[in-house]
C-alpha positions as CSV (number, residue, x, y, z in Angstrom):
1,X,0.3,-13.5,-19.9
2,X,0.3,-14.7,-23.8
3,X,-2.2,-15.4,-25.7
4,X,-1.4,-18.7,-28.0
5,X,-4.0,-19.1,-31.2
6,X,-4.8,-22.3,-32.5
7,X,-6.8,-22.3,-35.9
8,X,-6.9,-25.8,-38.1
9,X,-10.1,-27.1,-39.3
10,X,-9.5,-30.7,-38.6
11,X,-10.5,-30.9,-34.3
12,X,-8.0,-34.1,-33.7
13,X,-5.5,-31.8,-34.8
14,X,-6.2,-28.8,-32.6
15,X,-6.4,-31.4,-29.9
16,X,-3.1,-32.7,-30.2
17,X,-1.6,-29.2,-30.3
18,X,-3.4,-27.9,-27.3
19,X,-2.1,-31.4,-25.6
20,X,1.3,-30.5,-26.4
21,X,1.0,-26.5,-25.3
22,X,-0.4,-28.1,-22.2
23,X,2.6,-30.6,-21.6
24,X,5.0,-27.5,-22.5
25,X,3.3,-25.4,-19.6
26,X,3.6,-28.4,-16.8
27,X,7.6,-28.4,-18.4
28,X,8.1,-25.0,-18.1
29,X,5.8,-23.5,-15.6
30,X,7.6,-19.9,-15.6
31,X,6.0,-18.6,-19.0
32,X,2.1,-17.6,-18.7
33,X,0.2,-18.2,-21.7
34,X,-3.6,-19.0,-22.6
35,X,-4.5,-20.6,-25.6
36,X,-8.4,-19.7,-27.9
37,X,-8.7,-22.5,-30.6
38,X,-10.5,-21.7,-34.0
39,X,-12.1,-23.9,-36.9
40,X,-11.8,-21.7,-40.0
41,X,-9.6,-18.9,-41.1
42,X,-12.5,-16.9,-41.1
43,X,-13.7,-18.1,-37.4
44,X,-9.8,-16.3,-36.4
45,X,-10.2,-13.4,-38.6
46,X,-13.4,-12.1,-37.5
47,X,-12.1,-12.7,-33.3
48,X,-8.8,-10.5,-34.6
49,X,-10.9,-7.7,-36.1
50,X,-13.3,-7.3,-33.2
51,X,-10.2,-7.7,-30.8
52,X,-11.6,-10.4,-29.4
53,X,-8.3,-12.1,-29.6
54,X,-5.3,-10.0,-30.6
55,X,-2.6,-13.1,-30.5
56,X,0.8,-13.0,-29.5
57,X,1.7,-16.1,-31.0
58,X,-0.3,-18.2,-33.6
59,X,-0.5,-21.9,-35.0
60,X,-2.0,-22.1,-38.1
61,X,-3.1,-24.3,-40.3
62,X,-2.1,-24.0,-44.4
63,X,-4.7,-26.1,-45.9
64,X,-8.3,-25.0,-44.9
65,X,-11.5,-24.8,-46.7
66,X,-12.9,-21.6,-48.1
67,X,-9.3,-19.6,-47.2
68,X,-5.6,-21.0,-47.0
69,X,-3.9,-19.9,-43.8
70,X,-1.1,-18.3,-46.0
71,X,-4.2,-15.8,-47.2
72,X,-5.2,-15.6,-43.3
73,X,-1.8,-14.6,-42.3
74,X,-1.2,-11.6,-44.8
75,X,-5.2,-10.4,-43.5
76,X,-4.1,-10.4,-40.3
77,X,-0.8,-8.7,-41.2
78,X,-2.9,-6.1,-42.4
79,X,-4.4,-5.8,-39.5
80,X,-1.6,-4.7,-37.7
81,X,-1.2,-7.8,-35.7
82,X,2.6,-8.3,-35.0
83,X,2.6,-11.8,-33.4
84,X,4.5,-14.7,-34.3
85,X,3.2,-17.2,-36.5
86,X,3.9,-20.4,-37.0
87,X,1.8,-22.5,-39.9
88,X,1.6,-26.1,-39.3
89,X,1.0,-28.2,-42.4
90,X,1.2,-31.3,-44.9
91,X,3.1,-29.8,-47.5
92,X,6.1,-27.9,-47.9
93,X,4.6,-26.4,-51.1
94,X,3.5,-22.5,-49.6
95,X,6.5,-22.1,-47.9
96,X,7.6,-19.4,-49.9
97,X,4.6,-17.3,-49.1
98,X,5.2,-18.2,-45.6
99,X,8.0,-16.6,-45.1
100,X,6.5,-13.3,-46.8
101,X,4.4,-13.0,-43.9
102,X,7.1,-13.3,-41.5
103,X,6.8,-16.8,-40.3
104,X,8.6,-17.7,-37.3
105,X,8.5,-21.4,-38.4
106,X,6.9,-23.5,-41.1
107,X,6.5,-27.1,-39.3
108,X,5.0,-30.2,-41.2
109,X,2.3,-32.6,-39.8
110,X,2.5,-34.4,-37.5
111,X,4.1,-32.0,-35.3
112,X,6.4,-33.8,-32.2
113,X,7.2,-32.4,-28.9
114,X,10.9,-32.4,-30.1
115,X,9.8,-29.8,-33.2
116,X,7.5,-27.7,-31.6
117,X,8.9,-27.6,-28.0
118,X,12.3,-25.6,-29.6
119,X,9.7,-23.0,-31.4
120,X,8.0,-22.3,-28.2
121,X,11.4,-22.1,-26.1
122,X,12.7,-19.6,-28.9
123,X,9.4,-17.2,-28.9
124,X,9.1,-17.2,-24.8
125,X,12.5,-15.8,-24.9
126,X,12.0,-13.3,-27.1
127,X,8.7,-12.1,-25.6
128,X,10.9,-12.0,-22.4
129,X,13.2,-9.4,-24.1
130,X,10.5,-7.4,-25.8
131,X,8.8,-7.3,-22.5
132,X,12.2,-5.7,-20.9
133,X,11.9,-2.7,-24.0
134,X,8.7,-1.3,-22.0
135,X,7.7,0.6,-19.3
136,X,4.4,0.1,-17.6
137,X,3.0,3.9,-16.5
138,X,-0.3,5.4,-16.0
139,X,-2.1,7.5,-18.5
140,X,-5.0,9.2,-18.3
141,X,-6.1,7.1,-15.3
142,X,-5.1,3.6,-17.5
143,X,-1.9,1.4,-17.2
144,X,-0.7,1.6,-20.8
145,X,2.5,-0.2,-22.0
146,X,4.9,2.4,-23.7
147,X,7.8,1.7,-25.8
148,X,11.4,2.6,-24.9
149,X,12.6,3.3,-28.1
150,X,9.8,5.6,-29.2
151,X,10.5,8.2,-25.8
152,X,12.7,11.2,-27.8
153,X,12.4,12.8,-24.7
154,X,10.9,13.7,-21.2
155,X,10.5,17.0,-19.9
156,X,9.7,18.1,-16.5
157,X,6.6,20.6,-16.5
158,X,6.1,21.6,-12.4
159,X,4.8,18.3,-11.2
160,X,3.9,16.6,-14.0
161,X,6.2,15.0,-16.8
162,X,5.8,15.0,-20.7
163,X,6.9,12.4,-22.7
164,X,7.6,13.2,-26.2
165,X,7.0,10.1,-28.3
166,X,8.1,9.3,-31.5
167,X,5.0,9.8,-33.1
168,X,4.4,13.0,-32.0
169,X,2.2,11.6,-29.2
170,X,2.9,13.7,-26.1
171,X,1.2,12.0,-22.8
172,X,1.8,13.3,-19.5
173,X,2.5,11.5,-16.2
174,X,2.3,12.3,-12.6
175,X,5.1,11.7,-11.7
176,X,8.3,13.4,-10.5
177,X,11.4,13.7,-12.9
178,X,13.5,11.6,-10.0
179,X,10.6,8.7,-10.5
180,X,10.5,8.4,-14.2
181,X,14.1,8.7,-14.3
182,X,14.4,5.9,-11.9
183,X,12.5,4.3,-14.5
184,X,14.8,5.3,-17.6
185,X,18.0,5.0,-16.1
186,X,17.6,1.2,-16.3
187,X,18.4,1.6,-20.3
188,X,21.9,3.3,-21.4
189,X,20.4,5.0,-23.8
190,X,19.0,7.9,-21.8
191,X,20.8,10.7,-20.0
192,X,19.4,13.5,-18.0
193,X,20.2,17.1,-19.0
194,X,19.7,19.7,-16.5
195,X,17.0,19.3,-14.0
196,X,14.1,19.5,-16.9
197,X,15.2,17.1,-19.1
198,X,15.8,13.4,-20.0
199,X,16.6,12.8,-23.4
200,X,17.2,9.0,-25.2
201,X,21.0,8.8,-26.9
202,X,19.4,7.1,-30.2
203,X,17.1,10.6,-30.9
204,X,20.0,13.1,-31.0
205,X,20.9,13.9,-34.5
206,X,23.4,16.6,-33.0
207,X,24.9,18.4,-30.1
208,X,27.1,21.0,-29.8
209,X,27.9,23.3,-26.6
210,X,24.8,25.5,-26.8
211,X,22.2,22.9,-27.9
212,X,20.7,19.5,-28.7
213,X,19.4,18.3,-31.8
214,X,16.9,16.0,-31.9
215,X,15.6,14.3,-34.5
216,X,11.6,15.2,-34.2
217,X,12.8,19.0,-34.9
218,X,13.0,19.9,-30.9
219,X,16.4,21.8,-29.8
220,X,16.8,21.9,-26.6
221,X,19.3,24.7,-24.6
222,X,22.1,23.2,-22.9
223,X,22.6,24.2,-19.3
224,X,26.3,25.4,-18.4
225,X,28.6,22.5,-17.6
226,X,26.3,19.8,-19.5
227,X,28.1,19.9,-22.7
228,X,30.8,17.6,-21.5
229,X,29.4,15.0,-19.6
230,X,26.7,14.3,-22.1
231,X,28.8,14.3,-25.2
232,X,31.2,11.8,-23.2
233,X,28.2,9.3,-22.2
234,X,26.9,10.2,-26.5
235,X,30.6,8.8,-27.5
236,X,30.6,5.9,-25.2
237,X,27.0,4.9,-25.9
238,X,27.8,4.7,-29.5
239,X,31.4,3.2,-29.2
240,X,29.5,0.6,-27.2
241,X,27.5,-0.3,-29.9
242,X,29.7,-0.7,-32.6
């Protein structure tokens, strides 16, 4: 489930764009979202800081009194939030500084179904193929969403799993290495090495007969007869890619 933001000061306007996410949803019933409207840039900042709302997607208004949405947007940048944003305005003028926040889209008022409808279909299918870059497991008793790309490498610890993260995070699963690697072998990106280990393609910064070098420092010991396989499925992965 998404969560859409709406902040514009003027309430027609947020009522027309909530009547047009509404008419998108009856169109296209397959992609989940909620919307939470806001009146003021500082209504929206205060809900983000207090992770009241942490939106995946926002549409906001430029022009507002005490704080231009432009101003908003960077705040909220700083904050860490990585959603799209789309501003919605009268003027063209700030596009510019728009873009410096990473727009998705700058969209002038009044917004049709026919501008914004394209937007929407463009960020539903990229939250579709973020959402296939993560693996739901359980943590410390809570279902957290983990990255992919930010596993160097999984190592089997009796029956218990460690996943080495990135950054430097090391959270443990119960789980057997059969399960999470029915999980991981989904991506071609991670291979398993010996019975211990699963390690992702993209970490190694080199292999060589004896070892594994990966790029947070770890070397791991190659098992007799691994050498070839792996460095044929490193080659392919990466002659695949180019």
């Amino acid at each position: 489930m998404c969560l859409i933001a709406l902040c514009d000061d003027e309430t027609e306007e947020l009522d027309k764009t909530e009547m047009l996410l509404n008419a998108y949803r009856s169109k296209n019933p397959k992609y989940e979202f909620s919307v939470e409207r806001f009146e003021s840039a500082e209504e929206l900042l205060s809900a983000i800081k207090e992770k009241d709302c942490w939106p995946d997607l926002l549409l906001l208004d430029i022009y507002m009194p005490q704080k231009l949405g432009t101003v908003a947007a960077r705040e909220i940048r700083a904050m860490g939030n990585d959603g799209r944003i789309v501003f919605l305005t009268t003027s063209t003028a700030h596009a510019l500084e728009a873009f410096r926040v990473d727009a998705m889209q700058y969209l002038v008022k009044p917004v049709a179904e026919t501008e914004l409808y394209p937007v929407l279909n463009r960020f539903f299918v990229h939250m579709e193929e973020e959402q296939k870059k993560f693996l739901l497991l359980r943590i410390d008793g809570k279902i957290c969403r983990v990255a992919v790309g930010d596993i160097v490498y999984c190592e089997a610890q009796g029956r218990y799993q460690c996943l080495y993260m990135a950054d430097g995070r090391q959270p443990v699963l119960r789980m057997t290495m059969t399960e999470i690697y029915g999980m991981l072998s989904d991506y071609r990106e991670f291979a398993k090495v010996g019975i211990s280990y699963i390690v992702n393609l993209e970490h190694i910064d080199s292999l060589n007969a004896q070892n594994i070098c990966l790029d947070n420092g770890k070397n791991i010991h190659l098992p007799r007869g691994a050498y070839q396989p792996l460095k044929e499925l490193y080659f392919k992965y990466y002659c695949e890619e180019m």
